[in-house]
N, C-alpha and C positions, 0 to 999 in steps of 0.2 A: 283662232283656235281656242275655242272655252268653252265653258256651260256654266252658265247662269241664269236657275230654274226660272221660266214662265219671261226670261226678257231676253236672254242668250243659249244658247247652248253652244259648248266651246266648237274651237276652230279646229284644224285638219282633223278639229270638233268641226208618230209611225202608223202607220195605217193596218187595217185589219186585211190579215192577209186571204187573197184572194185566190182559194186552189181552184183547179182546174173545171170545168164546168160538168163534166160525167163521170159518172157514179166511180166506172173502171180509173181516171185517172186519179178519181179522189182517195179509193183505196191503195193506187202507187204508191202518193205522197205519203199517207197516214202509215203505210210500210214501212218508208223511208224516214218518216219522225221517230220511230220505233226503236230503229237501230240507227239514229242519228244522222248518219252523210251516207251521201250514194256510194262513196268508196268503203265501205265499212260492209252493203250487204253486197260487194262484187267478192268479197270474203265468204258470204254465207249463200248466195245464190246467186249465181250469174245470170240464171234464166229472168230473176226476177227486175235483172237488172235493163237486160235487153227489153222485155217488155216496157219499164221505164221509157226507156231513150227514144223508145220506136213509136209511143203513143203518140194520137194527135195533137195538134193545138192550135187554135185559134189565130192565128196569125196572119197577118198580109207579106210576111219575108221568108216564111219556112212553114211545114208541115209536121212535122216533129218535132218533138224536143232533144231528140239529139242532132238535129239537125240546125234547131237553134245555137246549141253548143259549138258545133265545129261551122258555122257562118261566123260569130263571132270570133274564132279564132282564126278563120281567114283573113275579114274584114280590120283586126288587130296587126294582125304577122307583120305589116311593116313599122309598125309605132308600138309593138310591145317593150321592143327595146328602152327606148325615151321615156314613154311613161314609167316603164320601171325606174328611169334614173330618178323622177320626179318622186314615186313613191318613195322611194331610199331618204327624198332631202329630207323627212321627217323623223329616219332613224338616227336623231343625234341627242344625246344625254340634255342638251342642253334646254327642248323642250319638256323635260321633266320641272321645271322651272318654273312655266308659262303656267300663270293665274293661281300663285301658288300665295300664300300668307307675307313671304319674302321679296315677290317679284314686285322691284320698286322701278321698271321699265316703262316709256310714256305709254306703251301700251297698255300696259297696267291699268290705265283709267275705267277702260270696259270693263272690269270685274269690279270696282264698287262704286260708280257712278251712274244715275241714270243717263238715258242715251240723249246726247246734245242735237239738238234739232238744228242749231248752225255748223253743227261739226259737216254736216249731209253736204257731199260736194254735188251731189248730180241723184236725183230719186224716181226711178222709173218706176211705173202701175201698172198692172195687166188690166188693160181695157180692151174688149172684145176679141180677145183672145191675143194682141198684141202689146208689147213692151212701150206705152208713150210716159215720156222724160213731162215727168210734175211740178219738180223742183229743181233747182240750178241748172245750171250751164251744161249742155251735148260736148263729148269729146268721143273725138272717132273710137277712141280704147274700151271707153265704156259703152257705145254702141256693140261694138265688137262682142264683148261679152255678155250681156242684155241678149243679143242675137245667139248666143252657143246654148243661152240659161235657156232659152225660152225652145228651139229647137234638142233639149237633153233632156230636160226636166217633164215627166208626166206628169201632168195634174191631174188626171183621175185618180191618180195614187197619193201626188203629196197636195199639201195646202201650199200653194204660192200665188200671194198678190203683189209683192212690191221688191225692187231689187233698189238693196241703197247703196252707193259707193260713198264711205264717210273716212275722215281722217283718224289716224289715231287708233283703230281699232284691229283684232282680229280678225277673221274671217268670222265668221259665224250664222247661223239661222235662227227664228224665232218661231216655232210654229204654230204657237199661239195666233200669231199676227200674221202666218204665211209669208216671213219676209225673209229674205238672205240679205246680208249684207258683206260687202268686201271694203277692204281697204283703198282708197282712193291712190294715197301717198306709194304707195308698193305696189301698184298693179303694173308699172313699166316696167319695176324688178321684175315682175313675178311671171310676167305675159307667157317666153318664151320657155319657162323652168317649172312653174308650178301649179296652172290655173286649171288646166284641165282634173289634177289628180284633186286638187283645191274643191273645185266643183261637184265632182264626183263624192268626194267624202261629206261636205255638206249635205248634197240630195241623199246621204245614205244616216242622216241622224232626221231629215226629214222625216224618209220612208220608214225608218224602226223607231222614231218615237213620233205618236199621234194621240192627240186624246180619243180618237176610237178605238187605241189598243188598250186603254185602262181605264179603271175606275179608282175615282177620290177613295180610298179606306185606310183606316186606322189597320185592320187587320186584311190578313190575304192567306186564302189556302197554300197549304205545303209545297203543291205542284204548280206556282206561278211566284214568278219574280215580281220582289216588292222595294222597290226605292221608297224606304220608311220618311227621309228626312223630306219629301214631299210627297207622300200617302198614295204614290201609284201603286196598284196592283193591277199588274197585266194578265190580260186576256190570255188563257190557256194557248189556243192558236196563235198568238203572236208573235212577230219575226224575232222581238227582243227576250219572249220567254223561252221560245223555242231554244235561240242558242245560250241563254242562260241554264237552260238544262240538260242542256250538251255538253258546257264546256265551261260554266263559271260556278257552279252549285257549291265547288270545295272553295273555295276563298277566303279570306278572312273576313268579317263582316263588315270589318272598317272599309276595306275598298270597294265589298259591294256596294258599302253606302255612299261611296263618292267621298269618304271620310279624311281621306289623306291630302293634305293641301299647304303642308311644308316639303321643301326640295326632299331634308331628309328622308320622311315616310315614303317617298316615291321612290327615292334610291334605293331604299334596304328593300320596297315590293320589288322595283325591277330587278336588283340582284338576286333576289331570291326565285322569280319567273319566267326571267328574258327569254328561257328558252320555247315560252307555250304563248308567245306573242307574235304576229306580224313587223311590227314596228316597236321600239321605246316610247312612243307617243301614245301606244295602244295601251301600254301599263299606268295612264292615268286614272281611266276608272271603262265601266263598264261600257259605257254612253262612246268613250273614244274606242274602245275596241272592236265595236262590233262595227261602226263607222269604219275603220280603219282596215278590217277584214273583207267587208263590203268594196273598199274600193281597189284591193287587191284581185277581188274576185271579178270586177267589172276591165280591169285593166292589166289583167296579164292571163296569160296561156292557161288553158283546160289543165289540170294535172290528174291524170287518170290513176298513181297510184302515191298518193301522199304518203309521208312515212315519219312525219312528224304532229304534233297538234298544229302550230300556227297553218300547216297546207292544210289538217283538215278543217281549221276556222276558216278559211278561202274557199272549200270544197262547200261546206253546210249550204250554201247560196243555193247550188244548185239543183237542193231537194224540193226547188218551186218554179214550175215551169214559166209563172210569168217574170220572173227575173232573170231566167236564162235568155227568155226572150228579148226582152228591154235590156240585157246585155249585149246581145247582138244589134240591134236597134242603134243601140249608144255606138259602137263602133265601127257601122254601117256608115252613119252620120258624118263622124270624123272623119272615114275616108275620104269618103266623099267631098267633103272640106276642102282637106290638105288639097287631092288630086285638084279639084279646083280652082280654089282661091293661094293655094300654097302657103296654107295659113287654117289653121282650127278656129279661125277668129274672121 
């Protein structure tokens, strides 16, 4: 759970987004950027809304995009439960902590060391479109997982070459490198309580931070979010500026710059915000919350009439029909799983 630019990006710490291929559904979305979340113009036009839901798409699981919407919430109904318990383990004060100036925890070592190449218990590479173990020893757990990464994970959307399970560390992805890594030592903890939602919020700092959403500059127009202290400036379209001007524009600078990195400054942000967040973990910085809203929106229920901000951070998801889809996709899979093997794994 960290970000540490161009080697980590934290744990329960993007690509160019992809609207829909005709003209009609392009003008939906471009609607629906307008007035922010689909819930917001069921306020202003319902008609405009239906047309939305009712449009085509591209799919081999559904025909519409509201149709991707409520398969997914079918395909969920029996595991929305559980994964919400999973989402919740990250709403506790004490990840306000993690990767902070203070945090003198052996995990710690991933935020100012580089990455130990003997720490690597087991390093799988996607070779022709499969998971083969490069380095160290197979264990059935890391199979297990390798198997969920490589059947969840789109790679036309994110960069993934290599899955490492290493000791000592957070979760985290590099996407520079295309690589996720998990913790080796805490994956038997973590198997039946946390891997899935684990997983899920990693692919979601893949898919909203990519170096084809920004460019390297010193400066950045008014209307695109700019992470100064490593000279991103994103792309107008992209997933990360989109909801940075929906929902983080007033903040103070210091947090949109990832600035805050004593327990303190995260306590007095989240006191002062808790209520416009998904999770406590979401009020790290920019980078976790949108990760974090993402994997609320991939793992729990449609909410058709949000009435706070963190529902509408969970709602913005759904103003892009290939995420509704690849939502449904994601929990099609799992069922499938479970009913199967009796096991996501």
């Amino acid at each position: 759970m960290r970000m540490l630019k161009r080697i980590i990006i934290g744990g329960f710490a993007a690509i160019v987004v992809l609207l829909a291929g005709c003209e009609e559904e392009k003008k939906a979305v471009a609607d629906l950027v307008k007035t922010e979340t689909v819930e917001e113009i069921l306020q202003v036009d319902e008609t405009v809304v239906d047309d939305y839901w009712t449009q085509p798409i591209d799919s081999q699981i559904c025909q519409t995009i509201g149709e991707c919407r409520d398969l997914g919430d079918t395909y969920g109904s029996e595991h929305f439960t559980s994964f919400l318990g999973e989402l919740k383990a990250s709403d506790q004060m004490s990840y306000l902590n993690v990767a902070t100036e203070e945090d003198e925890s052996v995990l710690a070592i991933a935020t100012n060391e580089k990455e130990d190449e003997e720490s690597i218990i087991a390093r799988y590479e996607l070779i022709e479109e499969e998971f083969v173990l490069t380095k160290g020893e197979e264990a059935s757990i890391f199979k297990g997982i390798a198997d969920i990464v490589l059947a969840l994970y789109d790679r036309n959307k994110v960069n993934l070459q290599i899955l490492d399970f290493q000791e000592d560390v957070y979760p985290y992805v590099d996407v520079y490198e295309g690589k996720l890594v998990m913790p080796s030592n805490l994956i038997t903890h973590w198997l039946q309580s946390a891997t899935v939602s684990t997983l899920i919020h990693e692919y979601g700092h893949m898919l909203t931070w990519n170096e084809a959403d920004f460019v390297i500059s010193e400066t950045c127009a008014a209307d695109q979010f700019h992470m100064k202290p490593y000279w991103e400036c994103y792309n107008t379209d992209s997933y990360m500026n989109l909801y940075y001007q929906a929902f983080l524009k007033e903040y103070e600078e210091r947090w949109l710059q990832a600035g805050n990195r004593t327990a303190e400054e995260r306590i007095a942000f989240y006191e002062k915000h808790k209520d416009s967040f998904v999770t406590t973990y979401a009020t790290v910085n920019p980078y976790e919350d949108i990760a974090e809203s993402f994997s609320y929106f991939m793992l729990t229920p449609y909410n058709a009439n949000p009435q706070t901000i963190p529902a509408r951070k969970v709602n913005f998801f759904y103003q892009f029909p290939e995420l509704v889809e690849y939502r449904a996709f994601v929990l099609k899979e799992l069922k499938v799983r479970k009913d199967e093997m009796w096991s996501f794994y």
